[in-house]
C-alpha positions as CSV (number, residue, x, y, z in Angstrom):
1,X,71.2,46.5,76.2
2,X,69.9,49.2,78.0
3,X,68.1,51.9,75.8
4,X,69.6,55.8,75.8
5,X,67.2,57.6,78.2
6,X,65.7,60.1,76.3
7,X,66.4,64.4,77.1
8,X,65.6,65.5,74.5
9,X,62.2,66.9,75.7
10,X,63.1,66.9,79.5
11,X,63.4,70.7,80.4
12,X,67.1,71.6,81.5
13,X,67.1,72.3,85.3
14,X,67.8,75.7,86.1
15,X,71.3,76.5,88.1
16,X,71.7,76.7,91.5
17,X,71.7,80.6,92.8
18,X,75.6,80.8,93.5
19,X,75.9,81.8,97.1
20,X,76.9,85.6,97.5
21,X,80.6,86.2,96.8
22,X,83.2,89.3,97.4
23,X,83.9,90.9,94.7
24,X,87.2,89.6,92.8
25,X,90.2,91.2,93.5
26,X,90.2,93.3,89.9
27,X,87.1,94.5,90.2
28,X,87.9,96.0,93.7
29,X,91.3,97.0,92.4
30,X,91.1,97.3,88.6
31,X,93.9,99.0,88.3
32,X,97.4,97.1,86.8
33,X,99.5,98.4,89.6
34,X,97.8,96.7,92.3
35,X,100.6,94.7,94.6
36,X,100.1,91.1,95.5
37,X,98.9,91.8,99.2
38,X,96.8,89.3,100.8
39,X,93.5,90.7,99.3
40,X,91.9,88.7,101.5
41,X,93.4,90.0,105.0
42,X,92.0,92.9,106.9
43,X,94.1,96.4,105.7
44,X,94.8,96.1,109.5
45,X,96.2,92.4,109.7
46,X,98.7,94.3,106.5
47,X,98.9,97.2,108.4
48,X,99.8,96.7,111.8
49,X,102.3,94.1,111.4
50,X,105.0,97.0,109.2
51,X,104.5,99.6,111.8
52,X,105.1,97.3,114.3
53,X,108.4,96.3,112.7
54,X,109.6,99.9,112.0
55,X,108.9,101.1,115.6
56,X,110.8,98.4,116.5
57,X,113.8,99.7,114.2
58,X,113.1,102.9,115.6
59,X,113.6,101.3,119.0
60,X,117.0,99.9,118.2
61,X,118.3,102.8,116.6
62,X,117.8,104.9,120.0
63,X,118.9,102.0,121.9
64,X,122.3,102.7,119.5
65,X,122.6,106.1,119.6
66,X,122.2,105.9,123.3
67,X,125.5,103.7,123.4
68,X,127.4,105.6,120.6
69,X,127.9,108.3,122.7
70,X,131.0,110.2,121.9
71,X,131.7,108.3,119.3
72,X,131.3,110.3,116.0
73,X,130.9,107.5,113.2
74,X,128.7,105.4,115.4
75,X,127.0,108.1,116.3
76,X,126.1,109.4,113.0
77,X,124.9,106.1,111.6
78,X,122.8,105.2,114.9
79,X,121.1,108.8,113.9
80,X,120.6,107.7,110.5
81,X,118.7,104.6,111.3
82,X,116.7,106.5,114.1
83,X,115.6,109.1,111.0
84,X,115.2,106.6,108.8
85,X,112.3,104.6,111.1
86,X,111.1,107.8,112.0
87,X,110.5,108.7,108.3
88,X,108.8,105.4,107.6
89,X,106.6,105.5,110.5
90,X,105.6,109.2,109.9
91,X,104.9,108.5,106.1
92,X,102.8,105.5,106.6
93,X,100.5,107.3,109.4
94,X,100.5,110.0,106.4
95,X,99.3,107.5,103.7
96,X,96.7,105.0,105.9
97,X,95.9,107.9,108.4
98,X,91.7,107.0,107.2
99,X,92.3,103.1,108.6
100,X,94.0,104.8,112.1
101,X,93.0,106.9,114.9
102,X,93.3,109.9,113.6
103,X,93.9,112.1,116.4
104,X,96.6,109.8,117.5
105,X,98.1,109.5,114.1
106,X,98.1,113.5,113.3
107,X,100.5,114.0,116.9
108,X,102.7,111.5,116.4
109,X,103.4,112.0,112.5
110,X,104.1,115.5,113.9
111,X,106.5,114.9,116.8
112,X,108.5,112.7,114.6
113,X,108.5,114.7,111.6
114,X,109.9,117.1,114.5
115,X,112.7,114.8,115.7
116,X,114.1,113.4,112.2
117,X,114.4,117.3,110.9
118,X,116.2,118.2,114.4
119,X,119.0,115.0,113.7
120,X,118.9,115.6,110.3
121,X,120.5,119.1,110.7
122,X,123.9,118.5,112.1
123,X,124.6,115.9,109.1
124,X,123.5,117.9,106.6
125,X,125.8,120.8,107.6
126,X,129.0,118.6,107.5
127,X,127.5,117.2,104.5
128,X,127.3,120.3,102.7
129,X,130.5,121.7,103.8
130,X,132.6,118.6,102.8
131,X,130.7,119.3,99.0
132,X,131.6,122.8,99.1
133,X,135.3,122.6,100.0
134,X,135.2,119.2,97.4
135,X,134.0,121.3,94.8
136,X,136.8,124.5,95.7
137,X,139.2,122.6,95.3
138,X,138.2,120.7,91.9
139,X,137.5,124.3,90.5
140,X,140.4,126.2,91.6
141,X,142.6,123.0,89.7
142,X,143.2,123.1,85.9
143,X,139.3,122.3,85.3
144,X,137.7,126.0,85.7
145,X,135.0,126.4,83.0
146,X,135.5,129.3,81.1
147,X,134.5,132.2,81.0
148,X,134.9,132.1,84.4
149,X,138.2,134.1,84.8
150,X,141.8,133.0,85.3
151,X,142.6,130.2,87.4
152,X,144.9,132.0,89.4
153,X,142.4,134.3,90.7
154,X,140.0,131.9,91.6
155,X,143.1,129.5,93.4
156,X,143.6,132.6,95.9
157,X,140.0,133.1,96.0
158,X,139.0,129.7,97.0
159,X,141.6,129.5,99.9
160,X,139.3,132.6,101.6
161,X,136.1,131.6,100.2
162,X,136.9,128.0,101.5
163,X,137.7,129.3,105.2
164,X,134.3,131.7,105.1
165,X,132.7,128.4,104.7
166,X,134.1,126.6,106.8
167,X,133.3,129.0,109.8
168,X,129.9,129.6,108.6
169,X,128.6,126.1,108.2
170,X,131.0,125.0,111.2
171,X,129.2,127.5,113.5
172,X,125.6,126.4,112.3
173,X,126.9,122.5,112.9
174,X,127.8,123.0,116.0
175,X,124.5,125.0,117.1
176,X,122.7,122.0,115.2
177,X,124.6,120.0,117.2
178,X,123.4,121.3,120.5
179,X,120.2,121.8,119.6
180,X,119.9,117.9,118.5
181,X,121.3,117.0,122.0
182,X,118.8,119.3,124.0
183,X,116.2,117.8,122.1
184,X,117.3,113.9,122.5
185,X,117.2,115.2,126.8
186,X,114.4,116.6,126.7
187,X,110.4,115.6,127.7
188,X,109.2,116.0,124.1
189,X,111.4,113.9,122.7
190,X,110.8,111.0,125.7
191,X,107.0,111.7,124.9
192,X,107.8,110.9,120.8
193,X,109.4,107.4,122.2
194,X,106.9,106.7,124.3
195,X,104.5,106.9,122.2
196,X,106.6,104.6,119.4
197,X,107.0,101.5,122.0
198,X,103.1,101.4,122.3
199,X,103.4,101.3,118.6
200,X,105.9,98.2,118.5
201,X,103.2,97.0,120.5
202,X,99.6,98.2,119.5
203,X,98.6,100.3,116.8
204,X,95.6,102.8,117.2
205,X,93.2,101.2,114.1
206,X,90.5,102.9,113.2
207,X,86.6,101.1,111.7
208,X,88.0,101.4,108.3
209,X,91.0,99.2,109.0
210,X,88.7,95.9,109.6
211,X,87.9,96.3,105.7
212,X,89.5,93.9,103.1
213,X,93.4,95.3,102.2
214,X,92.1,95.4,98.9
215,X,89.2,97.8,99.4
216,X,90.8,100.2,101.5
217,X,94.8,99.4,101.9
218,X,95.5,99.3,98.2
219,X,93.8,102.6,96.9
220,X,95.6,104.4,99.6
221,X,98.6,103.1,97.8
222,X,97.7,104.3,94.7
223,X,96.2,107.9,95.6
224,X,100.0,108.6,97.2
225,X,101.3,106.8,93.3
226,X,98.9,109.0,91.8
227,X,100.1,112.2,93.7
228,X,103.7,111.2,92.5
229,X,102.5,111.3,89.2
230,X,101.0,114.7,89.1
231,X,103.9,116.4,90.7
232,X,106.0,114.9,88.6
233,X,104.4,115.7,85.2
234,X,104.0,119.1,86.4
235,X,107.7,119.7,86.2
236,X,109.8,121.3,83.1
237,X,111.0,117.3,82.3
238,X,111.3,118.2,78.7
239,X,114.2,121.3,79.6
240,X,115.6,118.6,81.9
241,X,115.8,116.4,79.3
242,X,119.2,117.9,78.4
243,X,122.6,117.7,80.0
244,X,124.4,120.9,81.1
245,X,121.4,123.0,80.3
246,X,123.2,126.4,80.6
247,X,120.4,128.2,79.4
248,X,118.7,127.2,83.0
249,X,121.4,127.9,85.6
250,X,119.6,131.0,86.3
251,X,117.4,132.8,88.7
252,X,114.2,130.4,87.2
253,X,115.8,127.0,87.5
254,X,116.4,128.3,90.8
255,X,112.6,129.1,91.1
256,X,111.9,125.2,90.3
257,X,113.4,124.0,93.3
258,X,110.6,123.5,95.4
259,X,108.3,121.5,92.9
260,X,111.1,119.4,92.6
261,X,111.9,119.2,96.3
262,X,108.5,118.4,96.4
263,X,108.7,115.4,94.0
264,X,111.4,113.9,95.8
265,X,109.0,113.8,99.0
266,X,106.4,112.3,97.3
267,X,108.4,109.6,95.9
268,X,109.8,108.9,99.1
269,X,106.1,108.8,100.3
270,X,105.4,106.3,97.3
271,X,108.3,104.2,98.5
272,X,107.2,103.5,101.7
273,X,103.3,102.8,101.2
274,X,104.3,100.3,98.7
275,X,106.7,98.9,101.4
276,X,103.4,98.2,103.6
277,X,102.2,96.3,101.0
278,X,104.2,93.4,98.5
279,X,106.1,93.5,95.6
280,X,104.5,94.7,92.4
281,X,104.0,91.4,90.6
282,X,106.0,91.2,87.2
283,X,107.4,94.1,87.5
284,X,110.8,93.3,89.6
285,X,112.6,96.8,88.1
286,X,110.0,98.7,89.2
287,X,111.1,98.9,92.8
288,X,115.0,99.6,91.5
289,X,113.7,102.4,89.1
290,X,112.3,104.4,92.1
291,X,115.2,103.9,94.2
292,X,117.4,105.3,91.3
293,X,115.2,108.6,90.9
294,X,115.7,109.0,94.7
295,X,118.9,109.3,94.5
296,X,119.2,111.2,91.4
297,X,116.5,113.4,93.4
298,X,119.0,113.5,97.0
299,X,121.4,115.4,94.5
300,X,119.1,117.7,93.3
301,X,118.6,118.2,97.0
302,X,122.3,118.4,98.4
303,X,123.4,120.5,95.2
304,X,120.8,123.2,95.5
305,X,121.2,123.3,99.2
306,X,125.2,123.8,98.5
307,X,124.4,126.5,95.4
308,X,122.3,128.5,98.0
309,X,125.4,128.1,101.1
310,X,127.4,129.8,98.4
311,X,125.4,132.5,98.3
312,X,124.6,133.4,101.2
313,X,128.5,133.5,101.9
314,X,128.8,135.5,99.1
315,X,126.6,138.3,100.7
316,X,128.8,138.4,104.0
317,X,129.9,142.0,104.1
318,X,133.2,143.6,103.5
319,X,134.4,140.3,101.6
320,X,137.1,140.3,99.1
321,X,136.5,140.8,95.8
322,X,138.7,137.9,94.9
323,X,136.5,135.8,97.6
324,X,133.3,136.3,96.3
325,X,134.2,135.7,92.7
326,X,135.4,132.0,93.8
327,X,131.6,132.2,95.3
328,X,129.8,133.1,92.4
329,X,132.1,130.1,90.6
330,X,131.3,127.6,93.0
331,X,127.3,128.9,93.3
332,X,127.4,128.3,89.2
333,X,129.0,125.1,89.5
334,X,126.2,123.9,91.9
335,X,123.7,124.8,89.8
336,X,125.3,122.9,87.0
337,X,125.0,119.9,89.5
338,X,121.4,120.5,90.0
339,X,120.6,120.3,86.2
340,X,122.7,117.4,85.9
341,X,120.6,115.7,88.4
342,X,117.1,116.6,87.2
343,X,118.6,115.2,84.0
344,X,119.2,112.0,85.6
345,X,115.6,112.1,86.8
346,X,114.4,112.6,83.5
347,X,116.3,109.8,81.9
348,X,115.2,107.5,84.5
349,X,111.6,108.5,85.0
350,X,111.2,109.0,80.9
351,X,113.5,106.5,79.3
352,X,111.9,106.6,76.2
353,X,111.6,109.8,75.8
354,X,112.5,112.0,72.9
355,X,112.8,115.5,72.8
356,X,112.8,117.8,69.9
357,X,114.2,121.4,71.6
358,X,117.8,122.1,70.7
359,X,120.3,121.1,73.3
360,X,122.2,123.7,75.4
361,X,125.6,124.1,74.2
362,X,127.8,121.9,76.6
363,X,130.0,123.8,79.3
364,X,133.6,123.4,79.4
365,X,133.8,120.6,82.4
């Protein structure tokens, strides 16, 4: 039998010198919230690909409008797709504009922010007047809030008050209209599409793009998550956290719009980056969460833009007195529905939270 060779005193040989590796994905990305993106792929090979798709949406959604024509419905929802491309587009060249041409990326961001704000218009004039009169016609019913006066009053005032806004916002539709139509004729807007088919086609990378997703595409992600974050724990969340907060329908809750206006951007800025890159690994409600919030954020939107129709029709001159009081009703009721909202947000952002201040007491509903 063959004898155990001895190794005892045989030195162990050293280890090879490992040949030089990237760095692993978590210690280019430490952070939790990094997506499952091809770490390995160049942030352009990521990149290009969803701009690609979404000018090719954009595309489509011309092509449809084109063809809608007359047609109202078809239309509207041929408009709706073109915004919605243009948003993405716009957003993404706003988030990964250090991995593009920036030149390139800064005039097109523009033109489009340009376009989807001139369709946009139209829609959310018929949008807001369809609330308005909505809301008129719940208020001046058996449902009036007290102390808001006596129902009768406000049933004859909302007839007028319903009629100023209906002229006001009809007129401002209609010049939205035209002025959406003048710019779908005219060079600038033929320029903007230009410019998206050579995107559907090519996008203008910069150097940085050739870098690994996970050194360059991912913490652009995260800086636009992390800009959410901010805004969002810069707002009153804690006031919010109450339903029919009457102690807030004034003149500062009105003051707070445009943080949370701004909030609602950002999210919607969040959205789209992480749609460049995948799905947040075990975290499937994540992506349902933030859609939620934008909606409950697209009401704080639509209500405050109704409370501020209201008054400015209650300022129209020589108006009866009966006419502005069903103005002043409806302004209040708005604001109700913007507290209501930010509530939502709260609930849905901070599920877990709990708050100490005393609760409003409720309105009459």
């Amino acid at each position: 039998m063959q004898r155990p060779e001895n190794t005892a005193a045989r030195p162990t040989p050293a280890a090879p010198t490992p040949a030089p590796q990237a760095p692993a994905a978590h210690a280019l990305a430490p952070d939790p919230r990094t997506p499952a993106v091809a770490l390995d792929a160049s942030a352009g090979e990521v990149l290009a690909p969803y701009l690609h798709a979404r000018a090719g949406d954009f595309l489509r959604g011309l092509r449809r409008h084109q063809e809608a024509g007359s047609d109202g419905r078809s239309a509207e929802e041929a408009a709706r797709a073109l915004r919605s491309a243009a948003r993405r587009v716009s957003a993404t060249l706003y988030t990964f504009r250090p991995l593009l041409d920036a030149a390139w990326a800064d005039q097109v961001r523009g033109e489009l922010g340009w376009l989807s704000a001139t369709l946009a218009a139209e829609h959310s004039c018929a949008a807001r007047l369809t609330r308005l009169l909505d809301a008129l016609h719940r208020l001046s019913g058996t449902r009036v809030p007290p102390p808001r006066g006596d129902t009768g009053t406000l049933a004859v005032g909302a007839a007028r008050a319903g009629a100023l806004l209906d002229r006001q916002l009809t007129l401002t539709r209609t010049r939205a209209h035209s002025t959406a139509l003048q710019a779908l004729g005219s060079a600038r807007f033929h320029a903007v599409a230009d410019a998206v088919a050579l995107l559907a086609g090519e996008v203008p990378l910069g150097a940085a793009a050739s870098a690994r997703a996970a050194e360059v595409l991912v913490p652009a992600a995260l800086d636009a998550e992390d800009r959410l974050q901010r805004a969002v724990a810069a707002l009153p969340l804690a006031r919010a956290a109450h339903p029919y907060n009457a102690e807030a329908l004034g003149q500062e809750s009105e003051g707070q719009d445009g943080p949370w206006h701004q909030v609602r951007l950002l999210l919607r800025l969040h959205r789209y980056a992480r749609e460049v890159l995948d799905h947040r690994p075990g975290e499937p409600e994540r992506p349902e969460r933030t859609a939620a919030a934008g909606v409950a954020l697209d009401r704080h939107r639509d209500a405050a833009g109704a409370a501020s129709a209201a008054a400015a029709a209650a300022r129209t001159p020589k108006i009866a007195p009966a006419t502005a009081y069903a103005l002043g009703v409806l302004h209040a009721d708005q604001r109700h529905e913007v507290e209501a909202a930010r509530f939502t947000f709260q609930r849905i952002w901070q599920p877990g939270a709990v708050t100490t201040a005393p609760a409003a007491t409720p309105a009459a509903s």
